[in-house]
N, C-alpha and C positions, 0 to 999 in steps of 0.2 A: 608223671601223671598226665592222663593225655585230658581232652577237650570234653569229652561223654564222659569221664568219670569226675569231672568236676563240677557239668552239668549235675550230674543222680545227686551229689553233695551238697550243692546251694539251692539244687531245685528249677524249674524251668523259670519258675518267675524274678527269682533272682539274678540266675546267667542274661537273661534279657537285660538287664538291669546295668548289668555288669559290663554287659556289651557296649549298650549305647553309652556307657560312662565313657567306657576307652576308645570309642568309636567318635565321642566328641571331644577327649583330651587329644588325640590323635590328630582330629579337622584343627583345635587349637593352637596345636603345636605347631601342624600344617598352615595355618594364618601366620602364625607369630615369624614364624621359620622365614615365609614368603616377604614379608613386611620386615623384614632385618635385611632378606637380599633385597628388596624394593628400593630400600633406604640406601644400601651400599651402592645397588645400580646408580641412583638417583644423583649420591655424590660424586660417584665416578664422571655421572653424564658430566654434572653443574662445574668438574673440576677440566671435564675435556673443551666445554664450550667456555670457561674461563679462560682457559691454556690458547684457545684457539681467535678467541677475542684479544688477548694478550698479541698472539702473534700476526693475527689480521692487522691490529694499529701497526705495529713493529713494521710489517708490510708495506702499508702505504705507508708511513712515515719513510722509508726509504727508498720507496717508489717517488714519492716527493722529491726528495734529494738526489734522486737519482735523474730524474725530471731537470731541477734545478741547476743541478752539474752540467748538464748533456745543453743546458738553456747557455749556460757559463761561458763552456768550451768553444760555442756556437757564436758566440759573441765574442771571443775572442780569440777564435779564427777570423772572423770578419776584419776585425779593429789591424789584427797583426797583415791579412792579405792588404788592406788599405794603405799600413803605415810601408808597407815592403813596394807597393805601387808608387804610394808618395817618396820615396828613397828614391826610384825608380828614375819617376821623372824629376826630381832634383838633378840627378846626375847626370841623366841627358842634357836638362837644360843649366848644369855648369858646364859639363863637357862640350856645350853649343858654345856659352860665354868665356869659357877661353878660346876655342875655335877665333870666333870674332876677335878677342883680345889681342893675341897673336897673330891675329891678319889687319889689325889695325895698324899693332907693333913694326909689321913691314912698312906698312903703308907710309907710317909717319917718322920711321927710324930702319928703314930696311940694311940687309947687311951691305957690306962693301962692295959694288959691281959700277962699274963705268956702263952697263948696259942699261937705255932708257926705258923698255917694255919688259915687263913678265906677265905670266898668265899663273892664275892661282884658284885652285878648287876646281878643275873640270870635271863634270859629272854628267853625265849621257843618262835620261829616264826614259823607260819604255813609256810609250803614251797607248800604241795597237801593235799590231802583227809588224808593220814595214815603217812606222812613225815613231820618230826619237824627238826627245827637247833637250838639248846642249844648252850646259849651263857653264860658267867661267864670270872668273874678275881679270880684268886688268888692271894693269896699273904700275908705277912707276918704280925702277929699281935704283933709282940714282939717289941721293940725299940733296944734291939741290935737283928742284921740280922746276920745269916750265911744262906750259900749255904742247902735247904731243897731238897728234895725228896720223890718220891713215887708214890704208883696208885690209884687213885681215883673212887672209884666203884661207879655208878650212878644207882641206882631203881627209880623206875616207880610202885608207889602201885595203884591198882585201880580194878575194878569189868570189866566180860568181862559175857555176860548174863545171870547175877545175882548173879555170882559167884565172891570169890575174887580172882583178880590175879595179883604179883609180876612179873616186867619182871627186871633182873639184864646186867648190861654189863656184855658183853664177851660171852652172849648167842644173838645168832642172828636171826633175823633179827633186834631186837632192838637197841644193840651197841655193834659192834664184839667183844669189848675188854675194859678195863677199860681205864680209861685215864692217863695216864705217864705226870709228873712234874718234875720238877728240877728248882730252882730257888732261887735268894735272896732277890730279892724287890717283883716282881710280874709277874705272867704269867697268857696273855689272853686264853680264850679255846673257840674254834668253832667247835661244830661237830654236825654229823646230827644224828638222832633217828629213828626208823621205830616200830609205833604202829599196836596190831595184827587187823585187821577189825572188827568194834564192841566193840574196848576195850574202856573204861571211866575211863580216867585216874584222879585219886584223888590229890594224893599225890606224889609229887619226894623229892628223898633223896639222900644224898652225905655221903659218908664215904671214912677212908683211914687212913694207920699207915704209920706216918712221920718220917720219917729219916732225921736225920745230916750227913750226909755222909752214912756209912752201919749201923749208931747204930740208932736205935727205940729209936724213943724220946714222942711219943704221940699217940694218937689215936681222930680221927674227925669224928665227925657225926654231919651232919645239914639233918633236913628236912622243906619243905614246902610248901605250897598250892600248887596246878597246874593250880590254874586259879592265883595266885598272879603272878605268874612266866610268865604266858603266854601272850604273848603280841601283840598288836594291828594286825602291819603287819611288813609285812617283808624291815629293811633298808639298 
């Protein structure tokens, strides 16, 4: 039955009738229809910005800890570079105080030598380009001590372009004068050097006739390396 023959059967004023019925069950339906998915959108939304508030806290709360940790690690790289510094210089300065110990140990129980002088710790510091500071202890190698004396002649053997050349104290600019002693345990010596420009120093050497008072008791000669002798930098 089509639409015009069911029109002639109800009549015009009924199919009007008829229409707007199914015309507003239709919009009703169309509401109701709309207003179910409204509702579903709604809790989908309220369950994503739940889910999403959920995971925002979750976020910063391990953005925190993660903060916190990085604060941690931070602090205690510090504490551990500090304690590995303080280790550090602990052991430099025991390895100073046995240094000392065992130069004492000579000093006041040295080994067995019939010789009155030895020389101990020589250390050559750059100070500039052509200026050295020679440093050394003296001191007694005998177990009984008296009062020693004397002068300490310092050379410098080495090549200066190509050639060989000796420079001795007391000729200057190298060292005005030999070095003067007097002592019965030990004496430190600090002086400074002036090399000629160009020179290549090899070897340094110490000599000197030891007195007990005015009488000649012995005669000393040490030599050795210049790069053994020479040292890092200046303390």
């Amino acid at each position: 039955m089509t639409t015009d023959q069911l029109k002639q059967i109800v009549g015009n004023y009924k199919w009007t009738f008829i229409v707007a019925i199914a015309l507003s069950a239709m919009v009703i339906f169309g509401y109701q229809l709309a207003r179910v998915v409204d509702q579903g959108d709604s809790k989908k939304v309220a369950a994503q910005n739940e889910t999403i508030a959920i995971l925002s806290n979750e976020n910063n709360t391990l953005t925190t800890r993660v903060n916190q940790l990085e604060v941690a690690l931070e602090l205690a790289k510090r504490e551990t570079d500090s304690m590995t510094k303080k280790v550090s210089e602990q052991k430099r300065e025991l390895e100073a105080q046995q240094e000392l110990l065992t130069f004492y140990e000579r000093v006041m129980a040295p080994e067995k030598s019939e010789a009155m002088l030895a020389i101990e710790g020589v250390e050559v510091f750059k100070i500039d380009k052509n200026r050295f500071q020679l440093r050394m202890v003296l001191l007694q190698s005998r177990q009984q001590k008296t009062v020693i004396n004397g002068n300490l002649k310092v050379s410098l053997q080495g090549t200066k372009e190509g050639r060989e050349l000796r420079l001795i104290s007391g000729e200057a600019p190298f060292l005005s004068e030999d070095i003067k002693y007097r002592f019965r345990f030990f004496q430190a010596i600090n002086v400074e050097i002036v090399l000629p420009e160009g020179f290549e120093p090899d070897t340094i050497l110490f000599s000197s006739s030891v007195y007990q008072y005015k009488t000649r008791k012995e005669t000393f000669e040490l030599s050795l390396p210049w790069e053994q002798a020479l040292a890092v930098e200046l303390e």
